[in-house]
C-alpha positions, 0 to 999 in steps of 0.5 A: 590584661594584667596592670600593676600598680607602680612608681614611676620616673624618667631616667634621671629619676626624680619627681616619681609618680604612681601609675598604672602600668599595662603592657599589650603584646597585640594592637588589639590589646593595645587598643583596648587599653587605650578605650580602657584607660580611665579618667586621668588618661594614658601614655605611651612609654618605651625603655624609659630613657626620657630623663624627665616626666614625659612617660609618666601619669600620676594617677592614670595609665602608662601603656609599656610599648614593649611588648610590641617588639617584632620586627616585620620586614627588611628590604636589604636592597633599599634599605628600609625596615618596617618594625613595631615601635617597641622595637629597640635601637639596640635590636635594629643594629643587631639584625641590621648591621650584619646586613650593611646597614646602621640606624639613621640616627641614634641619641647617646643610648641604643636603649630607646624604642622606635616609637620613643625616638620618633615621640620624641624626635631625637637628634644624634651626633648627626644633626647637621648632615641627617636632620633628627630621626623623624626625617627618615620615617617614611610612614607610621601607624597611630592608635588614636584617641577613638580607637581607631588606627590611622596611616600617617605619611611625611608632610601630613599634619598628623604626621608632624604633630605626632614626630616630636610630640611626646606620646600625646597625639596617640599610641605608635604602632609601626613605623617604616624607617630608611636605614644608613648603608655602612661598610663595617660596625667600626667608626674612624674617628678624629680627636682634638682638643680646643683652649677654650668656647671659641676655639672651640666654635672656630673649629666646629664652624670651619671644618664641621661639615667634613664630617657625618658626626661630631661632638665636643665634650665641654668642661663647664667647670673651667674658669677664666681663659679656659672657660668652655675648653673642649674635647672635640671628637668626630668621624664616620663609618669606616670603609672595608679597606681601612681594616688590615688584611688577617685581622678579627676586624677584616674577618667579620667587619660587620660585627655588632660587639658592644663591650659590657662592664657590671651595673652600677650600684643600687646605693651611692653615697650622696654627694659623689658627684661633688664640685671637686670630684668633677673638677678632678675628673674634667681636668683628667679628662682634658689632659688625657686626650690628644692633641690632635689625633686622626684615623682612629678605628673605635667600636660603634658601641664606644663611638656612640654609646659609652655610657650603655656600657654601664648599665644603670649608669644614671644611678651614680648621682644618688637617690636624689638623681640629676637634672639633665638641661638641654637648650639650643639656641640659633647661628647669630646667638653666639653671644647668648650661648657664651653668657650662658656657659660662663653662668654655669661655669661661674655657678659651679655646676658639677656636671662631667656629662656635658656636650656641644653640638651644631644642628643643620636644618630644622625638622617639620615636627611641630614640637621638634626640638632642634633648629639650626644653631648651637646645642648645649646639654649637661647633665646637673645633680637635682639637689645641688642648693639654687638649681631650680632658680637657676635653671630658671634665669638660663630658661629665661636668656635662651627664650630671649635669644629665639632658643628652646629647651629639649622636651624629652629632657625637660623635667622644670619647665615653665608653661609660660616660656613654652610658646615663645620656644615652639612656635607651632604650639597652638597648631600642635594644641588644635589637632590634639583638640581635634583628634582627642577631645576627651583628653585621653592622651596625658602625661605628667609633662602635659599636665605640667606645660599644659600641651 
């Protein structure tokens, strides 16, 4: 197989890493780069949305699942698709929505593959009615470590050490996924704005389990009694009868219509995304949404996705690139959560990309991140001067108060912080001993935590 020499990055592009990078196109291939990867190891990598080092390998192999991308059966009855892990949430909807049916869960990128949303168990809008996607993974297939290729179910350990573990417990190959059943590719969508953290918890917590999804923008440059101010935006999969007779929509409700907008460009000043800039852009924001506004009709794309709208959207922090921080932290620790947003109101973080969400019950993943409580992420330019010891201090309040960092977005952790976030950790480093003994499984992330 050709290899190519290459730099590489998570999406929030710092800290790159030179690797070498191979892409099969057959589980054979495959499987002969995994037995060919050297003595710095190999890792799996999909369309690299992970924003820190989690797909990368200084020095060794990095396997671009890619070109694994068929998608081999659909049953429209049960609704469940059995696809390669190279296959992209953006592909699914395309071939699945004209069939009435949607992904189980989806981050705020359709971009990632298969395999990288079960590595790394992600969580969508829907955390608190559907679990994260690894719950409606109804069986795998797994490259490991001696070549062999295993069959893994829900309940297994290899199961639940693999949905959330980041590539390190082998290569995915295929996976099986029960599916969402909708009436059309629009959503209907309430918004409302809360004064403050809590009004804005008040309202999560009273009415949240009225609706599949919900999201709150938060504005962590608001300071005094508008400290944690919020837009507060959730829905579900509108019915056929909410479309009016004779329109575009009624006609083809199934539609799968993203809007497109040109890319970002390659060169951005620095120093764009300044304190004042994003304070002129989260007062804009705040101001510009409703109220209290119910019913309204929004594409899937818009819903879900807005930012897929902008390709290479995470170039407008500049070549020094941006730090994303995403924490959970359990139902009781609401005095830890408002600690925690006024430190960064108070430090002045310029972050204008930043949600709350509620999570429902935890997943069996072993290194699956959410829990049931209160998730913060923000997105922060890596070179804003103290970020490091600052990040370190909020790491340090999170693990007091039982909570975990995401490790699909974590690019600074400490190793010593990691046991007390994931209790599963030394079941997770045993099966890994087990299964791969010569270590041939290893990323930048691993090394870095020592997984």
């Amino acid at each position: 197989m050709p290899a190519d020499t290459v730099s590489v990055t998570g999406w929030g592009r710092t800290a790159p890493t030179t690797a070498r990078l191979i892409r099969p196109r057959t589980y054979e291939e495959a499987a002969a780069a995994v037995r060919d990867c050297g003595a710095r190891g190999g890792i799996p990598r999909g369309l690299g949305r992970a924003y820190g080092d989690a797909a990368q390998n200084a020095g060794g192999t990095v396997f671009d699942m890619t070109g694994l991308d068929r998608i081999h059966a659909i049953d429209a009855d049960g609704g469940t698709v059995l696809c390669d892990a190279g296959v992209s949430l953006h592909r699914l909807m395309e071939v699945l929505l004209p069939l009435g049916w949607f992904v189980p869960v989806t981050p705020g990128t359709r971009y990632v593959t298969v395999g990288g949303a079960i590595g790394a168990d992600i969580h969508g809008k829907n955390h608190h009615v559907s679990g994260s996607f690894s719950r409606h993974v109804l069986s795998l297939e797994l490259l490991t470590a001696d070549g062999e290729i295993r069959t893994a179910g829900r309940g297994t350990p290899l199961f639940d050490a693999t949905t959330g573990g980041m590539g390190l417990t082998g290569v995915i190959l295929t996976a099986t996924v029960q599916l969402q059943p909708v009436e059309t590719s629009l959503m209907s969508v309430d918004t409302e704005r809360a004064r403050d953290l809590d009004d804005l918890m008040a309202r999560l917590t009273a009415t949240d389990d009225h609706y599949r999804y919900s999201v709150a923008w938060i504005d962590l440059l608001a300071r005094g009694a508008a400290t944690g101010r919020a837009v507060l935006t959730r829905g579900d999969h509108a019915p056929l009868e909410s479309l009016r007779d004779g329109t575009r929509a009624r006609r083809t409700p199934l539609a799968f219509r993203p809007s497109q907008l040109p890319p970002a460009p390659a060169f951005l000043p620095e120093g764009l995304l300044s304190r004042r800039t994003v304070g002129w852009f989260n007062e804009l924001w705040y101001r510009k949404a409703p109220r209290a506004r119910t019913g309204e009709l929004q594409k899937l794309s818009a819903f879900f996705h807005p930012l897929d709208g902008v390709p290479h959207w995470n170039r407008v922090y500049g070549r020094g690139g941006f730090v994303q921080y995403q924490f959970v932290v359990g139902h009781g620790q609401e005095d830890a959560l408002r600690r925690i947003v006024r430190r960064i109101s108070e430090h002045r973080c310029p972050s204008f990309l930043a949600v709350l969400k509620r999570f429902g019950d935890a997943d069996p993943g072993w290194l699956s991140f959410p829990v049931p409580g209160w998730t913060l992420a923000l997105d922060i330019p890596a070179n804003l001067p103290g970020l490091g010891a600052f990040l370190d201090v909020l790491d340090e309040e999170v693990a007091a108060a039982g909570g975990r960092v995401y490790l699909a977005k974590d690019s600074r952790l400490r190793p010593e912080l990691l046991a007390a976030m994931y209790p599963r950790l030394d079941d997770f480093r045993a099966l890994r001993a087990e299964l791969d003994p010569r270590g041939v499984f290893r990323s930048d992330l691993s090394r870095r935590l020592t997984l």
